[in-house]
C-alpha positions as CSV (number, residue, x, y, z in Angstrom):
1,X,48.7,79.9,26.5
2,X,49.8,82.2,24.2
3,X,53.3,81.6,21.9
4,X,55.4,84.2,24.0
5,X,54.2,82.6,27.4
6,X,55.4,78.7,26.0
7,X,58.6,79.9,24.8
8,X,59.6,81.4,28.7
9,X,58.7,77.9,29.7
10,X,60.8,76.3,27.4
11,X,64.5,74.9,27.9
12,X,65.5,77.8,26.2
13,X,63.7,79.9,27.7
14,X,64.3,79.4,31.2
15,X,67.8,79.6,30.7
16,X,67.3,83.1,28.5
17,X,65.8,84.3,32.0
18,X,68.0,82.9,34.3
19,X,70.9,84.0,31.7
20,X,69.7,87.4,32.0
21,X,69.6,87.7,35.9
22,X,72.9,86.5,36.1
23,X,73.8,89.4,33.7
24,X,72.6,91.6,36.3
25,X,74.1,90.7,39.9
26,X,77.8,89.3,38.4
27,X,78.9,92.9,37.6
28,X,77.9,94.1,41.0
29,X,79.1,91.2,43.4
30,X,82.1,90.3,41.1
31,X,83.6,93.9,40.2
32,X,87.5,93.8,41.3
33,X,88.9,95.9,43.9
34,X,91.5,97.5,43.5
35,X,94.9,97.0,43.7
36,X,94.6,93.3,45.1
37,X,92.3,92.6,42.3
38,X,90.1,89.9,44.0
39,X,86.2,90.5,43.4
40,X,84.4,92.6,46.1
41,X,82.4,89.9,47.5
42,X,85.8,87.7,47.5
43,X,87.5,90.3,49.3
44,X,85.3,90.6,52.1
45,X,85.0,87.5,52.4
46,X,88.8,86.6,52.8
47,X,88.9,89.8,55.1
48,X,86.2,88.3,57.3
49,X,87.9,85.2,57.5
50,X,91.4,86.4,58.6
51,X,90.1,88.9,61.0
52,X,87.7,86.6,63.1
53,X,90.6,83.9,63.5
54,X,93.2,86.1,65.1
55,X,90.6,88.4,67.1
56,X,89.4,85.2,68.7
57,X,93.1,83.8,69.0
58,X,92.5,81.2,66.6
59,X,89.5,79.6,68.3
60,X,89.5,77.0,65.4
61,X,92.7,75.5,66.6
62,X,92.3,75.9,70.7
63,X,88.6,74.3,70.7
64,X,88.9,71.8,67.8
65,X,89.0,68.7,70.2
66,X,86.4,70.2,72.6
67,X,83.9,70.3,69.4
68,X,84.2,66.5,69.2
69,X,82.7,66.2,72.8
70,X,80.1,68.3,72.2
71,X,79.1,66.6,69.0
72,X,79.2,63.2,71.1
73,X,76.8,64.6,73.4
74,X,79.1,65.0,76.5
75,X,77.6,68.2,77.4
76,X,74.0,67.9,76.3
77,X,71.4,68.8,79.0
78,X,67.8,67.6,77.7
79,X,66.1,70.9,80.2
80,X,68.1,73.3,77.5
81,X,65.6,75.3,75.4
82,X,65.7,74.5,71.7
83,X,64.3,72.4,69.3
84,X,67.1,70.0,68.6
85,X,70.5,68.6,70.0
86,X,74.1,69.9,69.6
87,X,74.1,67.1,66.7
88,X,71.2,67.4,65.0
89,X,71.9,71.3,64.7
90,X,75.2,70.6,62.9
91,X,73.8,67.6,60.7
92,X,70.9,70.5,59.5
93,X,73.9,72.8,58.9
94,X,76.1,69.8,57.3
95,X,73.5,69.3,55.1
96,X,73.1,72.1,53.8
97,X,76.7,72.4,52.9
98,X,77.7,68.6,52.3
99,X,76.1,68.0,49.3
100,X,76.7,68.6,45.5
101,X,79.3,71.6,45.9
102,X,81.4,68.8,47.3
103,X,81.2,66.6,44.2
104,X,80.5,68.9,41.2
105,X,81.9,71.9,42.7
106,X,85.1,70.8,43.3
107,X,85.0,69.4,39.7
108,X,84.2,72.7,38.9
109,X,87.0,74.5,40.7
110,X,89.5,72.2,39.5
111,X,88.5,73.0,35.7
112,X,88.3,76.5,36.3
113,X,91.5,76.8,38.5
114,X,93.8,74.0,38.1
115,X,94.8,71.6,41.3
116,X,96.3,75.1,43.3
117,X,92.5,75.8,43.7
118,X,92.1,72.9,45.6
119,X,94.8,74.7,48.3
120,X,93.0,78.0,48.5
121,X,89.7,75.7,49.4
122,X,91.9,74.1,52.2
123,X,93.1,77.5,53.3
124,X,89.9,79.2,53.4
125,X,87.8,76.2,54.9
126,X,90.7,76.6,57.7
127,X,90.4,80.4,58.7
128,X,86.7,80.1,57.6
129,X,85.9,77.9,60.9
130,X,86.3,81.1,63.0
131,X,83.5,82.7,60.9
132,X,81.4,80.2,61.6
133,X,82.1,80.1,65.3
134,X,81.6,83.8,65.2
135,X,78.1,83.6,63.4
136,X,76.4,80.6,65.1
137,X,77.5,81.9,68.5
138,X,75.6,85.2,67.8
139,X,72.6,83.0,66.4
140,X,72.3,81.9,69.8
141,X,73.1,84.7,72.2
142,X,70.1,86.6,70.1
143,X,67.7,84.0,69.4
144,X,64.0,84.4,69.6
145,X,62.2,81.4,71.0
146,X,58.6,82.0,70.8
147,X,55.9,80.6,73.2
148,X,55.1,77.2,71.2
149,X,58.9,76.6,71.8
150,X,60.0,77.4,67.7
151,X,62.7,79.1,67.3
152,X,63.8,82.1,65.0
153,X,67.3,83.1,64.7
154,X,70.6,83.8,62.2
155,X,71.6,87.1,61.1
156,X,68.4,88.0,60.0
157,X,68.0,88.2,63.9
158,X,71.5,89.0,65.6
159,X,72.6,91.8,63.4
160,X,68.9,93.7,63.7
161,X,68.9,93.0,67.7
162,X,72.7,92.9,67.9
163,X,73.1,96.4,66.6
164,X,70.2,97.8,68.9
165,X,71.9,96.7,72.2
166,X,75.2,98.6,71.1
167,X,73.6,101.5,69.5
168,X,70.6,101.9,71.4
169,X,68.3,104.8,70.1
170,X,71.4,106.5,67.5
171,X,70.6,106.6,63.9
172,X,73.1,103.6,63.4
173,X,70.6,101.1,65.2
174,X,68.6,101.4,62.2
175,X,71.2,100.3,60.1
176,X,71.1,96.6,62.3
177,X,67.7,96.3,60.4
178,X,68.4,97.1,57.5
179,X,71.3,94.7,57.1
180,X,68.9,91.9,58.7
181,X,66.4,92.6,55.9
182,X,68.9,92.8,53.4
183,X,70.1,89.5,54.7
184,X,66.9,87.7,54.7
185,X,66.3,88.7,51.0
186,X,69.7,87.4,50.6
187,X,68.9,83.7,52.3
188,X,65.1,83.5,50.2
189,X,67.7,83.9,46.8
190,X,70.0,81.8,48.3
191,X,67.7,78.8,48.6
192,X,66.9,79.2,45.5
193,X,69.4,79.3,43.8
194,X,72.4,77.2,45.6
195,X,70.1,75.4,47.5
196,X,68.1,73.9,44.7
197,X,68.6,75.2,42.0
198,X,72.5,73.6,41.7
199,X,71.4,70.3,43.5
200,X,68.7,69.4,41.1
201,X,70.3,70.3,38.1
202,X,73.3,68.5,38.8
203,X,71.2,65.4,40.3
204,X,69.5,65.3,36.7
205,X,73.1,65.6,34.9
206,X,74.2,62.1,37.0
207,X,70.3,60.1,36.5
208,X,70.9,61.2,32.5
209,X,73.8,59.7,32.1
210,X,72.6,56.4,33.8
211,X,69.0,55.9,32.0
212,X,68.7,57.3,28.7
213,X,65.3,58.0,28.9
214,X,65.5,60.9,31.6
215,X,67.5,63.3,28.8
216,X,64.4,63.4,27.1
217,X,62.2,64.6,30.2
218,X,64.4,66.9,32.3
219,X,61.2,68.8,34.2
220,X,59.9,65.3,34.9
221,X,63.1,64.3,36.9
222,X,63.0,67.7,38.8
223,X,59.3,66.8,39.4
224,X,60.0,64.1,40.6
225,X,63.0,65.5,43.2
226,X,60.4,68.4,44.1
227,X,58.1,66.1,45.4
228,X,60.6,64.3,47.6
229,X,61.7,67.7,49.0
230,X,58.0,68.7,49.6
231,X,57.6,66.1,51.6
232,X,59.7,66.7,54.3
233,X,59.7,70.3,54.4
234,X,56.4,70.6,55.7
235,X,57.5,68.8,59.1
236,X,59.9,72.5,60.0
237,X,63.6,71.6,61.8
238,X,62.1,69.1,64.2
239,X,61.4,66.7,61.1
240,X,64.3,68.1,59.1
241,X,66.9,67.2,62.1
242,X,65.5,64.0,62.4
243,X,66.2,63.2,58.5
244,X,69.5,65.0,58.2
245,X,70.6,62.9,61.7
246,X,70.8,60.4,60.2
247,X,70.9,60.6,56.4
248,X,74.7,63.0,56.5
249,X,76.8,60.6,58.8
250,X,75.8,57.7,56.1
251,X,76.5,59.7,52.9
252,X,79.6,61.4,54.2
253,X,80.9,58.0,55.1
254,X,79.5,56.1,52.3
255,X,80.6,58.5,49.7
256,X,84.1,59.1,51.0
257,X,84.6,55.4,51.0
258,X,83.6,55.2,47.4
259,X,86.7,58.5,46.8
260,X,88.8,56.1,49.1
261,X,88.3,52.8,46.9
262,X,90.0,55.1,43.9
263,X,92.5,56.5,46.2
264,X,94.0,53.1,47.2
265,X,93.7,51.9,44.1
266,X,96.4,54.7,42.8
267,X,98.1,55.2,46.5
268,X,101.6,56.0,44.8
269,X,100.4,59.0,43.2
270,X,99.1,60.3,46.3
271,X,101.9,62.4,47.7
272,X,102.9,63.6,44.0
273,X,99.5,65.1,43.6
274,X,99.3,66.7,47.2
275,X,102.7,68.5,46.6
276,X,101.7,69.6,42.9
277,X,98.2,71.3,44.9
278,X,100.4,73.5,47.2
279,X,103.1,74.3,44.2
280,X,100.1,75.0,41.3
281,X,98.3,76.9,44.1
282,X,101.1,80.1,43.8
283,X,102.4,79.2,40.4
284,X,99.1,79.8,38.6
285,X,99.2,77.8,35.0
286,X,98.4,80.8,32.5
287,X,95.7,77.8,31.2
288,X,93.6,78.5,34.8
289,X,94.3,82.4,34.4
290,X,97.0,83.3,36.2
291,X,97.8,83.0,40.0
292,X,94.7,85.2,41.1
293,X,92.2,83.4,38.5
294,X,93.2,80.3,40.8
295,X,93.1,81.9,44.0
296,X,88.9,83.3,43.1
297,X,88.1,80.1,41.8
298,X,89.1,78.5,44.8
299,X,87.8,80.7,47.3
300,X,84.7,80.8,45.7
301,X,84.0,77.5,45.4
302,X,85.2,76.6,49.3
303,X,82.6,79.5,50.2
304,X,79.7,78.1,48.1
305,X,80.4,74.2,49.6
306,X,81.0,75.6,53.3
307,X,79.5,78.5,53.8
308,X,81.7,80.0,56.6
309,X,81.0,83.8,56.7
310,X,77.9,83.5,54.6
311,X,75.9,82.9,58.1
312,X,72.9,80.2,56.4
313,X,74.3,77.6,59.2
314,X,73.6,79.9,62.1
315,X,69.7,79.8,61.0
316,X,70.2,76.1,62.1
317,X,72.5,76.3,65.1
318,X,70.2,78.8,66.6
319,X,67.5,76.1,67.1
320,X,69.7,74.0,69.3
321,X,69.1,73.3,72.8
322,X,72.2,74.8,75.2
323,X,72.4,78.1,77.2
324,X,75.9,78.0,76.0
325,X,76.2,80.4,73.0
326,X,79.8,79.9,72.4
327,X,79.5,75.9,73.0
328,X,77.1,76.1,69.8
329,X,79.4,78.4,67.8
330,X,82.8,75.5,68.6
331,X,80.0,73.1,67.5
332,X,79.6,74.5,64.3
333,X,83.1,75.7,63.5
334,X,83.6,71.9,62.9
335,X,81.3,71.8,59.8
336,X,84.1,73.8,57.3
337,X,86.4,71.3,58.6
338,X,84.3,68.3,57.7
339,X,82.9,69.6,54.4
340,X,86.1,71.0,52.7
341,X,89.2,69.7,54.5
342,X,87.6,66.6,54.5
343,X,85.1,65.4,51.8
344,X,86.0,68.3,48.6
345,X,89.4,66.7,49.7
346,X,88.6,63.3,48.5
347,X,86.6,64.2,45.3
348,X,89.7,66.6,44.6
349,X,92.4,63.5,44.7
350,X,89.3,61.3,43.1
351,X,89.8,63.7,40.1
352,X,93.3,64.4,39.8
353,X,94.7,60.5,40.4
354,X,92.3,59.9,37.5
355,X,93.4,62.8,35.4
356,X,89.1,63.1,34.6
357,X,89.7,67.3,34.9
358,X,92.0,66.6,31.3
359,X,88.9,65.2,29.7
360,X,87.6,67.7,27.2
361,X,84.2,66.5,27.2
362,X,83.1,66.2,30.6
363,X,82.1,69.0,33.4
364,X,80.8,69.8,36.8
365,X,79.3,66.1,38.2
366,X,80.0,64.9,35.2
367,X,84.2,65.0,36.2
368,X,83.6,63.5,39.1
369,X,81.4,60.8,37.3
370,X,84.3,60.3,34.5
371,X,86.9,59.9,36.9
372,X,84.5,57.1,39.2
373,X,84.3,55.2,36.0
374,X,87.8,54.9,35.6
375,X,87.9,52.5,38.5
376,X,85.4,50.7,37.6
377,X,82.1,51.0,35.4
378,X,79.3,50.1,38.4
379,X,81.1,53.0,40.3
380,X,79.4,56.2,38.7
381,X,75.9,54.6,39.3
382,X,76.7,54.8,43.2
383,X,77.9,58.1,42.8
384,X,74.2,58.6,41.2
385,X,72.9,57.7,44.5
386,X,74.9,59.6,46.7
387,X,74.9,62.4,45.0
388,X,70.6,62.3,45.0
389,X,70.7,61.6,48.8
390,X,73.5,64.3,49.2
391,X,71.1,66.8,46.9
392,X,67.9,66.2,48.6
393,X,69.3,66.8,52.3
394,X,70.9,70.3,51.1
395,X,67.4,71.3,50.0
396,X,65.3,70.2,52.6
397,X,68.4,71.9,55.0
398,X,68.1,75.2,52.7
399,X,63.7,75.1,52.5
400,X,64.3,75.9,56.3
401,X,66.6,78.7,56.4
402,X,64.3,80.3,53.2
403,X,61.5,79.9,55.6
404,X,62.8,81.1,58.8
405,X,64.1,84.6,56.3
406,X,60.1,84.5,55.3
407,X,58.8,84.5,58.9
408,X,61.5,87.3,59.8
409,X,59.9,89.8,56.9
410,X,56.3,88.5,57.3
411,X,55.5,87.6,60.6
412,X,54.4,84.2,61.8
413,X,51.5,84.6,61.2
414,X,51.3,84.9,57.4
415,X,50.8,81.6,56.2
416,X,50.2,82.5,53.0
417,X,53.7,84.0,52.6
418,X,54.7,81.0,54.0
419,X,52.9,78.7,51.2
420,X,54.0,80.9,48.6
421,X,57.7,80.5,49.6
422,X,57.0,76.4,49.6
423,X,55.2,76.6,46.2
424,X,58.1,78.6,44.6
425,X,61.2,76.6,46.1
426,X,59.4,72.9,45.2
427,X,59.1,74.8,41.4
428,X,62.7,76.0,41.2
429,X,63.8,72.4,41.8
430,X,61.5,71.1,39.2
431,X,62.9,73.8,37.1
432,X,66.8,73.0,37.7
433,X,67.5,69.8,35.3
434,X,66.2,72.7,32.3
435,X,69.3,74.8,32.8
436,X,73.1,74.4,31.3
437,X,75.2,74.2,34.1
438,X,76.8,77.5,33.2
439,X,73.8,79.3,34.5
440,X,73.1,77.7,37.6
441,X,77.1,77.9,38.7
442,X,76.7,81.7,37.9
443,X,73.1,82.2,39.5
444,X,74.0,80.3,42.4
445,X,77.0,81.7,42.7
446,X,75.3,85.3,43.2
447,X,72.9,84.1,45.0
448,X,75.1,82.1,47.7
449,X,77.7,84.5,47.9
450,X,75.7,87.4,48.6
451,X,74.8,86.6,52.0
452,X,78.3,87.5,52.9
453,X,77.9,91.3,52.4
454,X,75.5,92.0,55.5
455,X,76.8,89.1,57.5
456,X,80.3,90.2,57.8
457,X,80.1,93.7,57.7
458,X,77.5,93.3,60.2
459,X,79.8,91.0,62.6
460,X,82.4,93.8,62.4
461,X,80.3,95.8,64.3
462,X,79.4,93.9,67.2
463,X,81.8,90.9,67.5
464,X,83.0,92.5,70.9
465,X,80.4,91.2,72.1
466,X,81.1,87.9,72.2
467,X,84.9,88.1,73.5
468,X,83.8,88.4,76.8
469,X,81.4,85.4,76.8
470,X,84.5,83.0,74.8
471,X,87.3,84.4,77.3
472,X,85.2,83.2,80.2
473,X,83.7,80.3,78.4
474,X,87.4,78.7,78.1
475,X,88.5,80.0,81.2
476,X,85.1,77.6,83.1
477,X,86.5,74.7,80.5
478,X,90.0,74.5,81.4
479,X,89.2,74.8,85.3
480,X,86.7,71.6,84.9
481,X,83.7,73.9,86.0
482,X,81.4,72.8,83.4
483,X,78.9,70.0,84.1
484,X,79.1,66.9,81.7
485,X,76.0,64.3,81.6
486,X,77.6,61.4,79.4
């Protein structure tokens, strides 16, 4: 190996590389809009958000307690066609979103934006559910389940099929596959970056700071993670649904009641803090950069832990057995609600009751970690382990929604593409505890956030599609013509 070759594998320079794509995509994806400021890929997100909510009369709010039922299996029929259940669909999708950009991510928004970031997270977790309604239900309504019973679906799928049903043989058909391609391009990067990239590197930061020895072999550690990861992925959704089933209740629970011990311990403070979120959220301390520096940062950060509008999730709901699109799309508008409104909630008060975002020496995990130990010193080595359990199931969630994007450019058939795609996401992993955390915020970051472009503007198009199907879906529900089986 020649002296050029060593130096790109280097610390330094894999984050020169990484550094150097970031320098690329941020100007394009990040540019401002004008007047209102907010970066293009911000902007349509937030449209996407607002627009879905009120065109399906705030579906969020009307179906919220008919989620829970399906989630409890009320309405599962085992004769559905799919690959998993109701619940296993939205543990795949929950896994992929409850995981590090929970902990270190809201450590992260709280540094860059101040507590009022935290509201904006709240805010666009809220409208964010209908986009995620909106996007799993058209997962399912265009899903492709092929003879062996696997299924392929997302926006990959929906916007390329989607856009030939309303446009038939008119030059704007075309423009369905284009966004679809576009999209899975979009996902591969994605799970790349977000989906491994952030988990390992920020797993690493925690293990580190617990054994002294692992600072001194960072590509070791993300070895070691990769093989994990590689171990599971090769099983497809079935395997994956049956690991995430059962590994996200535990870690949601188990971690929040770790956020809950430091809670109680500083209850009084609670309802000082909660008020000084909504108040800091429109105030904007010049220190976070104004009122619209903590508006992005918050809205970023609830897109990259939730992914409503970003369309990943739908890969996952598509595979679930029901003949009920919209049923599928109220099961996953519950996953925003759970990630953000939910668990960033309790790292965000974690934080803040500690004052750890004050600490000039700590960031990202790190925060989080800081504050634990304020509690109590054995606390940030079960934040270690949560936050390794909550970084392997977001991989092994986002290996599957790379793959499915592969199959939609490649075909099937092409294992070797396949391979390929396994080879490179179990390296990336190995490659994340190299990089500052700088550069995989800001590469995951463009990578994560740039599914939204061709989801959204794609949904635009064909969303009318669906009102039909949710006006008579409700109407069925409230006149008791749906068949339970629990």
């Amino acid at each position: 190996m020649d002296t050029k070759s060593a130096d790109l594998l280097s610390q330094d320079g894999v984050n020169e590389v990484f550094g150097a794509l970031v320098g690329w995509l941020a100007p394009i994806l990040f540019s401002p809009t004008p007047i209102i400021q907010l970066p293009v890929i911000l902007t349509v997100l937030v449209a996407g958000a607002l627009i879905f909510t009120f065109y399906f009369n705030f579906i969020n709010v009307r179906l919220f307690s008919h989620s829970i039922q399906v989630i409890r299996g009320k309405f599962d029929r085992p004769e559905d066609k799919g690959e998993i259940t109701h619940f296993q669909a939205l543990s795949s999708a929950l896994s992929a979103t409850v995981g590090l950009g929970n902990i270190a991510g809201v450590a992260v928004a709280i540094a860059a934006g101040g507590p009022g970031a935290v509201f904006w997270m709240w805010l666009m977790a809220f409208f964010g559910m209908s986009m995620k309604f909106t996007s799993c239900t058209f997962a399912q309504i265009y899903r492709r389940i092929g003879a062996d019973g696997r299924v392929l679906g997302g926006p990959m799928v929906y916007l390329e099929e989607g856009f030939k049903e309303k446009f038939g043989d008119s030059p704007m058909a075309k423009l369905g596959k284009v966004l679809g391609v576009l999209f899975a391009i979009c996902v591969i990067g994605g799970s790349l970056g977000g989906g491994n990239l952030f988990q390992s590197n920020q797993s690493y930061s925690l293990i580190a700071q617990q054994f002294d020895w692992a600072k001194e072999y960072p590509f070791i550690v993300g070895l070691m993670l990769a093989f994990l990861v590689g171990m599971v992925i090769i099983g497809g959704i079935k395997r994956i649904g049956e690991v995430t089933s059962k590994l996200v209740p535990f870690m949601c629970v188990a971690y929040c009641l770790i956020c809950l011990v430091v809670i109680l311990a500083n209850y009084d403070r609670v309802p000082a803090l909660l008020a000084s979120i909504v108040t800091m959220a429109f105030s904007g301390e010049a220190a976070f950069g104004g009122f619209i520096g903590v508006l992005i940062n918050g809205v970023k950060r609830a897109a990259f832990s939730n992914e409503a509008g970003l369309g990943s999730a739908a890969i996952a709901h598509a595979a679930a057995k029901t003949d009920e699109p919209v049923r599928e799309g109220v099961v996953a508008m519950i996953g925003p609600f759970i990630d953000t409104i939910i668990v960033c909630t309790m790292t965000a008060l974690t934080i803040l009751i500690t004052e750890a975002h004050l600490a000039s020496d700590v960031e990202g995990i790190k925060m989080t970690a800081h504050a634990f130990g304020q509690v109590h010193a054995s606390l940030p080595f079960f934040l270690m382990i949560a936050a390794v359990i909550f970084a392997y199931s977001t991989a092994i969630s986002w290996s599957y929604y790379g793959e499915r994007a592969v199959e939609y450019l490649f075909g099937s058939a092409n294992k070797v593409a396949l391979m390929m795609y396994r080879l490179v996401f179990v390296l990336v992993i190995a490659l994340g505890p190299m990089l500052t955390l700088g550069n995989v915020i800001d590469f995951s970051d463009c990578m994560i956030l740039s599914l939204a472009f061709p989801n959204i503007v794609g949904l635009l198009f064909i969303a009318s599609k669906a009102k039909p199907l949710v006006v008579d879906y409700v109407a069925r529900l409230k006149s008791g013509e749906m068949q339970t089986y629990k």
